[in-house]
N, C-alpha and C positions, 0 to 999 in steps of 0.2 A: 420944884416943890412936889408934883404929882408922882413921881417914881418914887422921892424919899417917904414921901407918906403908905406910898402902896407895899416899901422893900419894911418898914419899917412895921405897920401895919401884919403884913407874911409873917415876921421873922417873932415876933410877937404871940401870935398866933400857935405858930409850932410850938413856941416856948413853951406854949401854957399846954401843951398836947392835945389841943383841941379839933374833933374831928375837922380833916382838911374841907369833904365834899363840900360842908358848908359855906365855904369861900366861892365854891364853883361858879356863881354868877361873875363875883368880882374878877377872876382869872377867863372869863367869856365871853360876858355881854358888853366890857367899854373894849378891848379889842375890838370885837363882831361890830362894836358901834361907830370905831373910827373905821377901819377895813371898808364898812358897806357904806359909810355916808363920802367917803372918798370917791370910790366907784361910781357911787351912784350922781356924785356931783360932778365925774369926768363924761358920763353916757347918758345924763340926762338932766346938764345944769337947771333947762328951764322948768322941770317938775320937780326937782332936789332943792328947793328954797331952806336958807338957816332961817332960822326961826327962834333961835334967844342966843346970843354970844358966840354966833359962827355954828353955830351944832344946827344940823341939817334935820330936816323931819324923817328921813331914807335910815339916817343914825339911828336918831333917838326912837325909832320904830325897832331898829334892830337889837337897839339895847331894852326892848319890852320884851320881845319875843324872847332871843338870849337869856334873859334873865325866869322868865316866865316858863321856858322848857329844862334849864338846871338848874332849880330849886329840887334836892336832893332829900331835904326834910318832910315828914308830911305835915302837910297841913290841908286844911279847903282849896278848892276852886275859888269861891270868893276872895281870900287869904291870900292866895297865889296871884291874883290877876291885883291887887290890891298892890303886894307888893312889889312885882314887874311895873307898875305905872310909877310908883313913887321913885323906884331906881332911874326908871326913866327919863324923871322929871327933875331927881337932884341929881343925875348926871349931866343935865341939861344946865341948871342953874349953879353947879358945885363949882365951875371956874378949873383952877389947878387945883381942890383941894374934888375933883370929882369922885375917884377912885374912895376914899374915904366915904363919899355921904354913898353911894351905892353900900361898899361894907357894912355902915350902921344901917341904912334901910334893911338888907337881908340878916343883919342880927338882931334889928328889933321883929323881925317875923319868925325869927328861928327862936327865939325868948317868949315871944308869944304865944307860940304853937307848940313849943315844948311844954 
């Protein structure tokens, strides 16, 4: 379900010719978030604990970060950090529909800020 909604989501997206960089968290930070909470669960299972439905805090730290350094729009520092946590947090709680709630957290602060 997680790739049809993210290929679906993309293809979507370009339809409508909407600046790509926008996306840039969603194309960085759930990658960066499986990638680093793998890692970090192979070199250092017993400080890498999951923490809601198998997502690790090594993760979902890296999907703040990720997400908090390509926000490509401007907005505030408050704004910004505001919306790295929420991605964070529905990437954590989104299940297979993750890739989605990251997308709409970073277009409701790109709607916002705009």
């Amino acid at each position: 379900v997680g790739i049809t909604v993210y290929l679906c989501l993309v293809s979507s997206w370009f339809a409508m010719e909407l600046p790509p960089l926008v996306l840039a968290p969603l194309f960085f930070a759930d990658p960066a978030g499986a990638v680093v909470g793998k890692a970090c669960t192979r070199a250092f299972p017993r400080y890498n604990r999951a923490w809601f439905g198998g997502k690790t805090v090594a993760g979902t730290t890296a999907v703040f970060l990720v997400t908090c350094a390509s926000i490509t729009f401007e907005c505030s520092m408050p704004m910004r950090l505001a919306i790295a946590v929420s991605a964070a947090v529905g990437e954590s709680i989104g299940g297979e529909y993750d890739n989605l709630v990251i997308a709409l957290v970073v277009l409701g602060g790109w709607w916002t800020c705009a």
